[in-house]
N, CA and C of each residue as an Amber inpcrd file, in Angstrom:
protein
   597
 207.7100000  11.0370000 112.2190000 206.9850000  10.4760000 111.0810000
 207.8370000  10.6060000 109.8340000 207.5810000   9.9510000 108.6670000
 208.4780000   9.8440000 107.3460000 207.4710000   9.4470000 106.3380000
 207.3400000  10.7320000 105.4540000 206.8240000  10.2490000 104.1200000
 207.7970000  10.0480000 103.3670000 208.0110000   8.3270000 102.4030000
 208.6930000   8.4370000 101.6190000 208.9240000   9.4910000 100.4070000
 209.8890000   8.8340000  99.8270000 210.0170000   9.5680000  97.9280000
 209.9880000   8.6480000  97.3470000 209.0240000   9.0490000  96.1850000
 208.7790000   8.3370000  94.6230000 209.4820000   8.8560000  93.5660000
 210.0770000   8.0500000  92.9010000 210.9400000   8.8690000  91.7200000
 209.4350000   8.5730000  91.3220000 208.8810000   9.6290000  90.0240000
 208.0270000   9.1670000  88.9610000 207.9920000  10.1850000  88.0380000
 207.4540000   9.0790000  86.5870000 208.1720000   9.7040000  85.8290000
 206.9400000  10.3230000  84.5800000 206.4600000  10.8860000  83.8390000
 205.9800000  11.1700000  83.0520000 205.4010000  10.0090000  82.4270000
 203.9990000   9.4080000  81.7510000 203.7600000   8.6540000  81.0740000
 204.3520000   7.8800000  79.6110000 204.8490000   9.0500000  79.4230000
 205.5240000   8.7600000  78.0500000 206.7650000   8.9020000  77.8700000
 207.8360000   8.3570000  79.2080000 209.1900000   8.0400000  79.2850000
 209.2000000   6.8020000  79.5300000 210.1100000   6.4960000  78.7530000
 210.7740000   5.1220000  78.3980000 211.1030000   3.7360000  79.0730000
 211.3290000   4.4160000  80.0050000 212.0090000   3.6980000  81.4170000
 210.5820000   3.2600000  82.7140000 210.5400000   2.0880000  82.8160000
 209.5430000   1.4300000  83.2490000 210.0980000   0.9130000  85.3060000
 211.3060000   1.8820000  85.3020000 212.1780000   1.0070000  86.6780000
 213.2350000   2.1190000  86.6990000 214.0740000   1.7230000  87.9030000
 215.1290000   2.7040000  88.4750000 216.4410000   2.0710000  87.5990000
 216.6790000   0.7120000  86.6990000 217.2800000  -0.1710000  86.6190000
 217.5270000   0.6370000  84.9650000 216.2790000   0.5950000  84.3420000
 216.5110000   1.2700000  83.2000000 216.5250000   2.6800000  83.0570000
 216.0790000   3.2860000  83.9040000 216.4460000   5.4430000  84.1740000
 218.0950000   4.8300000  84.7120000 218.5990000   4.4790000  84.8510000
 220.0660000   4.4530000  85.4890000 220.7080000   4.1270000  84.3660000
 220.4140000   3.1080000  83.5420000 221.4990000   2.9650000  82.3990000
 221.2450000   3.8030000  81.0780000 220.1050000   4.3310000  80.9810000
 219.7030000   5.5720000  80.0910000 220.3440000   6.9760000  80.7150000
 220.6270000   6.8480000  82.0070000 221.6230000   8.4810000  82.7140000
 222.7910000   8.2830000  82.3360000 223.3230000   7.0250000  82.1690000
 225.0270000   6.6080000  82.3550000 225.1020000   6.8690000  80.7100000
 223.9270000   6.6270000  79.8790000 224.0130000   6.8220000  78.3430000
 224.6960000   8.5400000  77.8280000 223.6880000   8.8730000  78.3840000
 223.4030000  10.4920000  78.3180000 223.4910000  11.1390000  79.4670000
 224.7080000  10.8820000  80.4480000 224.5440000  11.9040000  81.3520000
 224.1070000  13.2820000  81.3710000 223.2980000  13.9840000  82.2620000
 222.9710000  15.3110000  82.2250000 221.8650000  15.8720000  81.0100000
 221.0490000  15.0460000  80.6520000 219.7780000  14.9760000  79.3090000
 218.5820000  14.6150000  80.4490000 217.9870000  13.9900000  81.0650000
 217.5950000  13.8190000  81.4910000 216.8210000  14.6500000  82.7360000
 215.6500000  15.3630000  82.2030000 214.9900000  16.4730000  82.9110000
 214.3720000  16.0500000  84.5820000 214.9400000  16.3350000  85.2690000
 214.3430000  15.8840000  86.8770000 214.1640000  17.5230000  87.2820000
 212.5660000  17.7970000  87.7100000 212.0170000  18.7560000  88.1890000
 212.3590000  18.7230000  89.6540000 212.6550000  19.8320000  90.5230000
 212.4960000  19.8600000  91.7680000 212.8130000  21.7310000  92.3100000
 212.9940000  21.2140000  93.6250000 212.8050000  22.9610000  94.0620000
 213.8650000  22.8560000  94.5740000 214.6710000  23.8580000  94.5500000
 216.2710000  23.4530000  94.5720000 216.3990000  23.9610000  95.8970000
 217.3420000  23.0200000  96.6340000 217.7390000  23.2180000  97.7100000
 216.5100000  22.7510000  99.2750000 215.8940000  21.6110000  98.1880000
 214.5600000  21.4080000  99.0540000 215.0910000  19.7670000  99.0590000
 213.7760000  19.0610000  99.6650000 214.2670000  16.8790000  99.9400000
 214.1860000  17.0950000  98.4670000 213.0790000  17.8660000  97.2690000
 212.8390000  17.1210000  95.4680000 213.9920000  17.5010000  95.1650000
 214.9270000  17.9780000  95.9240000 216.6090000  18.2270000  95.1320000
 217.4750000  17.4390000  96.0010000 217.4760000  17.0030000  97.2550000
 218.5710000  16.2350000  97.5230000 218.2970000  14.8790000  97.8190000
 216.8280000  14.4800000  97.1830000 216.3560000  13.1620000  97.0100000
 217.3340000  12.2790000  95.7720000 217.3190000  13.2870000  94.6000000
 217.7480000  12.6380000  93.2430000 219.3100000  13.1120000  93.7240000
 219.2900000  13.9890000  94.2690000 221.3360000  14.7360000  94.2650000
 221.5890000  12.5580000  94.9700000 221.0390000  12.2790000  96.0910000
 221.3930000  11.2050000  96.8010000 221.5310000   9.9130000  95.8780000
 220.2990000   9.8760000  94.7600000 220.7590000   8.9500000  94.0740000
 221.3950000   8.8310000  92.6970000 221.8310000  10.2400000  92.5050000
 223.5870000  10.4090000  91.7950000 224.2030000   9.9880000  91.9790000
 224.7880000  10.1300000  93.4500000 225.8550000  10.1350000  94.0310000
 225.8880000   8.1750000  94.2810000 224.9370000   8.0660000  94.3090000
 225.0070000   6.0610000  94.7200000 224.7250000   5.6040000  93.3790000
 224.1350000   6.1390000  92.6360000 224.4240000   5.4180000  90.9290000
 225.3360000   5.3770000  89.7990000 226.3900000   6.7470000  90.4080000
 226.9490000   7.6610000  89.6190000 226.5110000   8.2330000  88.0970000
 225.5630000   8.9850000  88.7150000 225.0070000   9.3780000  87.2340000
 224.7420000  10.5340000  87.1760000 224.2420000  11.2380000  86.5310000
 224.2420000  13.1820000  86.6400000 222.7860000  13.7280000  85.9300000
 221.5920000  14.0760000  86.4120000 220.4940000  14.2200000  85.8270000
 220.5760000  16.0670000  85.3250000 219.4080000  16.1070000  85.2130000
 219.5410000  17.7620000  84.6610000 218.5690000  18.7010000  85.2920000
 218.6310000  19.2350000  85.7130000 217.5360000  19.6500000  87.0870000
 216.7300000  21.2580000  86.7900000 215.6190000  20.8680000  86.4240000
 214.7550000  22.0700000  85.9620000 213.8800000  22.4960000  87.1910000
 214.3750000  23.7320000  87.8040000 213.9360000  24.0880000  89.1480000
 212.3740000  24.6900000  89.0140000 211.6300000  24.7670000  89.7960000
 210.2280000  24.6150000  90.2850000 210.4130000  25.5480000  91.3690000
 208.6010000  26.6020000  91.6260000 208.8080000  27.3640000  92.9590000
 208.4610000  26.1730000  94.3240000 207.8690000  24.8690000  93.6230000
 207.1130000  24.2680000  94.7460000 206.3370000  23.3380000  94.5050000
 205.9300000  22.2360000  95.2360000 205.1590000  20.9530000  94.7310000
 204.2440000  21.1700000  93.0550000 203.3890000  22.2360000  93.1950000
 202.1980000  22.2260000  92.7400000 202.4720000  22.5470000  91.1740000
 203.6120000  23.4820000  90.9990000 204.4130000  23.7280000  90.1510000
 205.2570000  22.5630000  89.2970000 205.9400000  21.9150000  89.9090000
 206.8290000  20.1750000  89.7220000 205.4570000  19.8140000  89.3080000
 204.5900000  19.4840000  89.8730000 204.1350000  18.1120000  89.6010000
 203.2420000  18.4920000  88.1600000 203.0060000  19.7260000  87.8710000
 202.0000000  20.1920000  86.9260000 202.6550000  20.2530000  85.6030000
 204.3220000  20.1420000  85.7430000 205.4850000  20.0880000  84.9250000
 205.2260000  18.6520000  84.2670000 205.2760000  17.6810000  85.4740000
 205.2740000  16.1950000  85.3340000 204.2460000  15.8030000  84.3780000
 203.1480000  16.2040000  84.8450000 201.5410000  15.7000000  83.9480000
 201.7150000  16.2290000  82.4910000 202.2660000  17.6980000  82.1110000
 202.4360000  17.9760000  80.9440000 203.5180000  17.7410000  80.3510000
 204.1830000  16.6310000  80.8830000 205.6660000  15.7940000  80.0520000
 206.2720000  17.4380000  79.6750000 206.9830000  18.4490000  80.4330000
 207.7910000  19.7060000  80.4570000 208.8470000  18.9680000  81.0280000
 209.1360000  17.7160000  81.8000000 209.9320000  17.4810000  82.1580000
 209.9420000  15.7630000  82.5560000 210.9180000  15.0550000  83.0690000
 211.1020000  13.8780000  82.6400000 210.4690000  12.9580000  83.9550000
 210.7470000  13.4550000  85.3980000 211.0660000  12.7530000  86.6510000
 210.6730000  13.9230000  87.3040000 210.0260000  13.4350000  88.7890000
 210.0260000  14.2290000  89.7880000 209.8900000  13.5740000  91.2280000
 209.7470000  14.0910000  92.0480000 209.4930000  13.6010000  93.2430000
 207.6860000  13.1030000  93.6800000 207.4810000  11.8310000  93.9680000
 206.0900000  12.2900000  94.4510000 206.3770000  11.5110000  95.7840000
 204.6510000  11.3800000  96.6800000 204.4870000  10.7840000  97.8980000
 203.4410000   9.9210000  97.6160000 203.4230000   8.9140000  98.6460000
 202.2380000   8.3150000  98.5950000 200.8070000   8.2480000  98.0950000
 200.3370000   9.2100000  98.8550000 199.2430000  10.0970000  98.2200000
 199.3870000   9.8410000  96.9540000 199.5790000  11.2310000  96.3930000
 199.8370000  11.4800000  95.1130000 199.8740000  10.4060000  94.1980000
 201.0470000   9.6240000  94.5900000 201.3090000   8.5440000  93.6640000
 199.9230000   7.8610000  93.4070000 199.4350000   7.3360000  94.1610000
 198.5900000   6.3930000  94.2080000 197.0860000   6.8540000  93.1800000
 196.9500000   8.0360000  92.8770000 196.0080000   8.9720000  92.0640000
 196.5490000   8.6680000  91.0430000 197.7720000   8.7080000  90.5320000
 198.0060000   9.1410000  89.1880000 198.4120000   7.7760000  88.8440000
 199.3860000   7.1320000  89.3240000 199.3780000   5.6800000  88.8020000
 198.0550000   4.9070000  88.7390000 196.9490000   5.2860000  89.3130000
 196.0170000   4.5520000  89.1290000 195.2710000   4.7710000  87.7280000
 195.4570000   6.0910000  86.9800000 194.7690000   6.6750000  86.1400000
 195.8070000   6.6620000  85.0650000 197.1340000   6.0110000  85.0630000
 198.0530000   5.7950000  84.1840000 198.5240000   7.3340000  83.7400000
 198.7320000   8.2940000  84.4930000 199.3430000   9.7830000  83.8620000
 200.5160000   9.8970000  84.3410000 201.2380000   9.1530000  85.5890000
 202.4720000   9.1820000  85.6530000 202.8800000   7.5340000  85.7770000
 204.4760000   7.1350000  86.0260000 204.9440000   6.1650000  86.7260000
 205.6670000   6.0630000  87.5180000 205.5890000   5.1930000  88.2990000
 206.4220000   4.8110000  89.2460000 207.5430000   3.9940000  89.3730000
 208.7190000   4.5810000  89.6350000 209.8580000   3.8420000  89.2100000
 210.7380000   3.5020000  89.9910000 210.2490000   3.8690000  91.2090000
 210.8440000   3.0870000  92.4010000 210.5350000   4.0480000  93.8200000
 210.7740000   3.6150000  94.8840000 210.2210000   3.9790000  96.1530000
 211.6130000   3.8780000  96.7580000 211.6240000   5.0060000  97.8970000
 212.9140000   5.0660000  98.8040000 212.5600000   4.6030000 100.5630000
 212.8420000   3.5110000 100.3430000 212.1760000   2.9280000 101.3390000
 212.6070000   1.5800000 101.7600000 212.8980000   1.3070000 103.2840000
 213.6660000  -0.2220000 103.1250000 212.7210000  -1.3270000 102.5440000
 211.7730000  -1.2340000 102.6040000 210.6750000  -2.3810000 102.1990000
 209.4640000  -1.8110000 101.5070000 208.5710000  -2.7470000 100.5430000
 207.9000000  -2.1560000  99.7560000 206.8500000  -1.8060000 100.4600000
 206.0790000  -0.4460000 100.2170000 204.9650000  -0.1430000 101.1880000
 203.5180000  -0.8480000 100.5970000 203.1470000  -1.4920000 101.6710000
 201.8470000  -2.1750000 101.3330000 200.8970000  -0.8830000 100.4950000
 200.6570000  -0.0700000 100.4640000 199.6580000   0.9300000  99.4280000
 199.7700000   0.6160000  98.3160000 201.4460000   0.8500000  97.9130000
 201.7860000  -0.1260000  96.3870000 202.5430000  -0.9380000  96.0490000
 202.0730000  -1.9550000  96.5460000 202.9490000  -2.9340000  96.7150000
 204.1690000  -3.5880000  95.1480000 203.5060000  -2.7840000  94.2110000
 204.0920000  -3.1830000  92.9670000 205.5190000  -2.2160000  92.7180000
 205.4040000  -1.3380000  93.3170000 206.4000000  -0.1030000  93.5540000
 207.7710000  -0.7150000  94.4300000 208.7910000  -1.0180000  93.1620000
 209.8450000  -1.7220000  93.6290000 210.6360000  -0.5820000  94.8290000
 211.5910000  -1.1850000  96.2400000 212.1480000  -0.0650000  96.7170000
 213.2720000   0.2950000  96.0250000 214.3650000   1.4550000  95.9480000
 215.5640000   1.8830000  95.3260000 216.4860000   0.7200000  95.3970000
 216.6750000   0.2040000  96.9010000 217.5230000  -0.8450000  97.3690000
 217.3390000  -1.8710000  96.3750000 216.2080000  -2.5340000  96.2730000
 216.1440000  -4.1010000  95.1840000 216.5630000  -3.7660000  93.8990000
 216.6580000  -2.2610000  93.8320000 217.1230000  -2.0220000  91.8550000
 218.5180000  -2.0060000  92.3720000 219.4460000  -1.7320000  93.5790000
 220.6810000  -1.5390000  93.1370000 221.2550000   0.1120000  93.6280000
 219.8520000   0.7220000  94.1240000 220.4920000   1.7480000  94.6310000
 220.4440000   2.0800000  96.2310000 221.3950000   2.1200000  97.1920000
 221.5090000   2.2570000  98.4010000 220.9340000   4.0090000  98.9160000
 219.6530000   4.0060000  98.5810000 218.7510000   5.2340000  98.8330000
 217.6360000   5.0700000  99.2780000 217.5810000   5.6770000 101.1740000
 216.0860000   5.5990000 101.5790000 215.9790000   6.8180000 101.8400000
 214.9030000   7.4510000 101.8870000 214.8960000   9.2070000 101.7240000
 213.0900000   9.4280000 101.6950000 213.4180000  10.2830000 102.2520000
 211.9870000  11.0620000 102.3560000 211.6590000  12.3600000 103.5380000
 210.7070000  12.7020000 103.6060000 210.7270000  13.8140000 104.3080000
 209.9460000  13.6600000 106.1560000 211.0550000  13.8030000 106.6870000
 211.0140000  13.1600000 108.3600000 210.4740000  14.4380000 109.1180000
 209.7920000  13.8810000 110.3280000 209.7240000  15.0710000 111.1440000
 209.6090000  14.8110000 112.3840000 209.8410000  15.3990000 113.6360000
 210.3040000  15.6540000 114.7600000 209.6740000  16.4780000 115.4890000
 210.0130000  16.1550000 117.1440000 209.2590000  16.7170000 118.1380000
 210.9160000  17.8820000 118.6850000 210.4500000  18.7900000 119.0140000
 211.7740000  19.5640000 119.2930000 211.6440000  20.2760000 120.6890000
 212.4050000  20.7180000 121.5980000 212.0470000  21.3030000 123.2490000
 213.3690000  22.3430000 122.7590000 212.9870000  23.6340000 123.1630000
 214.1770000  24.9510000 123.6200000 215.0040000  24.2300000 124.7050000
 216.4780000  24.6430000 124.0140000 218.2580000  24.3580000 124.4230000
 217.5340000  24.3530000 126.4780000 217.4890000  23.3700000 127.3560000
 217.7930000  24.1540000 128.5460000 216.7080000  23.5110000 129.1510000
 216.0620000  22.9770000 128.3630000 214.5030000  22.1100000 128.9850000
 215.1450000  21.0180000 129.9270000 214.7760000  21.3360000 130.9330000
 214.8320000  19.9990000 132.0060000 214.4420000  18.6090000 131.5360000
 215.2860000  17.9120000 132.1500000 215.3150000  16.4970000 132.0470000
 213.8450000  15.8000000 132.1230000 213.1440000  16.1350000 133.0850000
 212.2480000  15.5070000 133.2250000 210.8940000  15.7520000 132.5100000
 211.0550000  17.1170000 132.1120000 210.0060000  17.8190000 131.0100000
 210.1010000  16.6380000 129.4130000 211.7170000  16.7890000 129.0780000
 211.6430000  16.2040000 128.4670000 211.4760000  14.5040000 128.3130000
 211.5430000  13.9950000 129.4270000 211.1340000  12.8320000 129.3170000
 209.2800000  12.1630000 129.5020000 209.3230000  13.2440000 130.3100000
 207.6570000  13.1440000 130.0680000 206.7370000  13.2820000 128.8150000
 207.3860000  14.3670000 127.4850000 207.0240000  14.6100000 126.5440000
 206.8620000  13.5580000 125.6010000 208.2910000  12.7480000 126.1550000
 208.8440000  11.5490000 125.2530000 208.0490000  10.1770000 125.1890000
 207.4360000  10.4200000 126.5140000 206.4700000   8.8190000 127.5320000
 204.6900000   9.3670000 126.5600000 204.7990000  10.6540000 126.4590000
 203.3020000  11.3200000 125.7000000 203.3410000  10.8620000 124.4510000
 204.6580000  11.4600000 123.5970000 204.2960000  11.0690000 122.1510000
 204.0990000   9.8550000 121.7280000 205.3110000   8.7300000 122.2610000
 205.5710000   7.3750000 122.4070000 204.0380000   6.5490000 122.3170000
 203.5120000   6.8620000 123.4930000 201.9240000   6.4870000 123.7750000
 201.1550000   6.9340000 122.7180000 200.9520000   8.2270000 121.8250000
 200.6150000   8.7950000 121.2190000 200.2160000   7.9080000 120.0180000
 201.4770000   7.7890000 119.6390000 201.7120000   6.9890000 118.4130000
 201.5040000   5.7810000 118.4970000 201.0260000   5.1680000 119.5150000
 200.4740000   3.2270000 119.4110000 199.2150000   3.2350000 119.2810000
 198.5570000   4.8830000 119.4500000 196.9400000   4.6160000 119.5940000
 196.4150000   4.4180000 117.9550000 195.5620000   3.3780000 117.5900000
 195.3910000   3.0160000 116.4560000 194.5900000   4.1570000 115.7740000
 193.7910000   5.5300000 116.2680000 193.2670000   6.4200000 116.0790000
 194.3430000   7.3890000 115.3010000 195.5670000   7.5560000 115.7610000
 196.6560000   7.9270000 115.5190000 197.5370000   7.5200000 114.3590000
 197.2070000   6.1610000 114.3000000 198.0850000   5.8720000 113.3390000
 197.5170000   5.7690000 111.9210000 196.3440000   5.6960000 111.9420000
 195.0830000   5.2990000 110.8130000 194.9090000   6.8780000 110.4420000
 195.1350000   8.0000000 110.8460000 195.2460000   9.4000000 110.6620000
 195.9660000   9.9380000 109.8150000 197.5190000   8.9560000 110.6480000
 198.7920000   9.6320000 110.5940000 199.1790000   8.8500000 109.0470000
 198.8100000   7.6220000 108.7110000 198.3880000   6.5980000 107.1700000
 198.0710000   6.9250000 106.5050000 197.0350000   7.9040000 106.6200000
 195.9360000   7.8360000 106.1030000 196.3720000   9.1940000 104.9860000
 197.4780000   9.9190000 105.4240000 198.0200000  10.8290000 105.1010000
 199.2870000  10.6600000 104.2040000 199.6170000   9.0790000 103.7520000
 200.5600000   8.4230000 102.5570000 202.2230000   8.7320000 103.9400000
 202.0910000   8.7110000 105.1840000 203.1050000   9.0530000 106.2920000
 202.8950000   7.7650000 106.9750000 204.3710000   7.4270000 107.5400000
 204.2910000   5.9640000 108.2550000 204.8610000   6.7860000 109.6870000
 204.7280000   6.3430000 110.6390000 204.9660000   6.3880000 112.2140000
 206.7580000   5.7150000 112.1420000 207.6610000   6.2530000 112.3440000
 209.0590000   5.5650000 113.1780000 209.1420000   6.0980000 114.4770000
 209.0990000   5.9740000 115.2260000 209.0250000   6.2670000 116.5050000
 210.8480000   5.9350000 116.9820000 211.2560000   7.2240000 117.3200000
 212.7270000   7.2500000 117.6380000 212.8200000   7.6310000 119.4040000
 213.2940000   7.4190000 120.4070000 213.1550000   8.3440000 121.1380000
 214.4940000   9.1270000 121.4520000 214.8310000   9.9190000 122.1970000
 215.3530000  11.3390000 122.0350000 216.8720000  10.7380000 121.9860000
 217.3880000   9.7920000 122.1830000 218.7050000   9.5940000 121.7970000
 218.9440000   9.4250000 120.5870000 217.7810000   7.6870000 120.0770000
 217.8690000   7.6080000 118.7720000 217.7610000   8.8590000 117.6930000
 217.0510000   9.4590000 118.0680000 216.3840000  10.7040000 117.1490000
 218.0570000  11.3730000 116.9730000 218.2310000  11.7580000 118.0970000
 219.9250000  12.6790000 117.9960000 220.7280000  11.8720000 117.2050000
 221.0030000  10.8680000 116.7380000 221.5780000   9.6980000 116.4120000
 221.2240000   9.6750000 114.7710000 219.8940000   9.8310000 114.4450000
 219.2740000   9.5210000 113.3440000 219.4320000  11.2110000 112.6690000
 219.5360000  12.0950000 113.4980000 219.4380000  13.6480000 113.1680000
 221.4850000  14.0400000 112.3900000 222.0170000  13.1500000 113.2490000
 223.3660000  13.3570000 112.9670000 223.9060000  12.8540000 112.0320000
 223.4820000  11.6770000 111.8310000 223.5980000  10.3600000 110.6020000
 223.3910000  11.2330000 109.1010000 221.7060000  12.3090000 108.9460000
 221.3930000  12.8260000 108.3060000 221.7720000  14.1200000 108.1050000
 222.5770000  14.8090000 109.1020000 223.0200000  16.2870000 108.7550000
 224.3350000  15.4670000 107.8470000 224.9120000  14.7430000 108.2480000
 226.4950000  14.6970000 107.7530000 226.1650000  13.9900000 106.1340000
 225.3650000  13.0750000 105.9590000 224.8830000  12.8710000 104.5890000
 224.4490000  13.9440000 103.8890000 223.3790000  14.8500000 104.0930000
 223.2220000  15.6680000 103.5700000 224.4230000  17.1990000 103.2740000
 225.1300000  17.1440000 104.2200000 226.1610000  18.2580000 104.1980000
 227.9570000  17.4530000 103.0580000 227.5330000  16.0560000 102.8500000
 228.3970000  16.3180000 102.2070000 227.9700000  15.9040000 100.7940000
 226.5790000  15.6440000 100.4090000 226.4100000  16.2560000  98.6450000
 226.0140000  17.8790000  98.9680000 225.9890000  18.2290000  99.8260000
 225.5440000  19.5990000  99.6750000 227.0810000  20.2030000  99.2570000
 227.9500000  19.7130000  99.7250000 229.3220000  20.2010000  99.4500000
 229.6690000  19.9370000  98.1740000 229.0870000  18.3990000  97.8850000
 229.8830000  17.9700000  96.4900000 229.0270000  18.1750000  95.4700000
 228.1050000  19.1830000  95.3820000 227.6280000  19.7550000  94.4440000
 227.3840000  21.7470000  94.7470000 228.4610000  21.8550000  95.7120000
 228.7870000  23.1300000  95.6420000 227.5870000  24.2210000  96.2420000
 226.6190000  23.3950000  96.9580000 225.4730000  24.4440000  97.9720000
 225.6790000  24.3670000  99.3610000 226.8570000  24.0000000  99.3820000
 227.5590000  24.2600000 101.2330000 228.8420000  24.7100000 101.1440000
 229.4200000  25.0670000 101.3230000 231.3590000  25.4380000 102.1820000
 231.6000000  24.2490000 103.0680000
């Protein structure tokens, strides 16, 4: 499963899009307050779209969601991470905005929520999760697990649950997944390097 990321931003920042927070970063590199919990996706969500915008934000660390986002509502800080959910509460009540979605296509919930890609930035990101078996599991254990979840996830009970929760269904199976797991360690391990939280 994959809940996206929402950049969003405080009500009373400037920037209405990812198009104008990008040429206001390139203004003032490193002014620009982005809340997150360091060394978590709310830190290597924005580290990712540095590195594809070239721009440098300023990162006021948080113990944890509840913390960030309580930052966000009282304009303490500029940008943060949200999800679906979330988003959809506060943009409705005008206390934050939404300034773009990391996501190949726009998600029908908000459909007005441009993705990163159409502004110009090559960033899909969000927080994924996985079925996992101990090093040594037989072949056939694991393929049976694989024929369970697979099925799992087409039942419309399942998916209207799994929605219902601002989380979309990708259904990988155990190659793709290894494939999609490797793609993402080596992205992530090398801003983790080029901002000095890896060797």
């Amino acid at each position: 499963t994959h809940t996206p990321s929402i950049v969003a931003g405080n009500k009373a920042v400037p920037w209405d899009n990812m198009k104008e927070l990008i040429a206001a970063a390139k203004k003032a590199p490193d002014t620009i307050l982005y809340g997150a919990t360091l060394v978590s996706t709310s830190h290597f969500f924005p580290l990712q779209i540095e590195a594809a915008a070239g721009i440098k934000f300023k990162y006021v660390p948080y113990d944890g969601t509840r913390q960030r986002m309580t930052a966000l509502l009282a304009h303490n800080i500029d940008l943060g991470e949200l999800n679906i959910i979330s988003a959809q509460q506060y943009l409705k009540e005008g206390s934050l905005k939404a300034l773009g979605i990391a996501t190949e296509k726009r998600d029908p919930r908000l459909p007005n929520v441009a993705t990163l890609k159409e502004q110009g930035i090559d960033v899909v990101y969000g927080v994924n999760r996985g079925i996992f078996a101990p090093p040594g599991t037989p072949e056939p254990v694991l393929k049976y697990w694989e024929d369970v979840f697979h099925k799992a996830v087409e039942r419309p009970d399942v998916i209207s649950a799994i929605e219902g929760k601002g989380t979309v269904i990708d259904f990988k199976d155990r190659q793709d997944y290894i494939a999609f797991l490797n793609r993402d360690v080596k992205t992530t391990t090398t801003i983790a390097k080029a901002v000095g939280l890896a060797k």
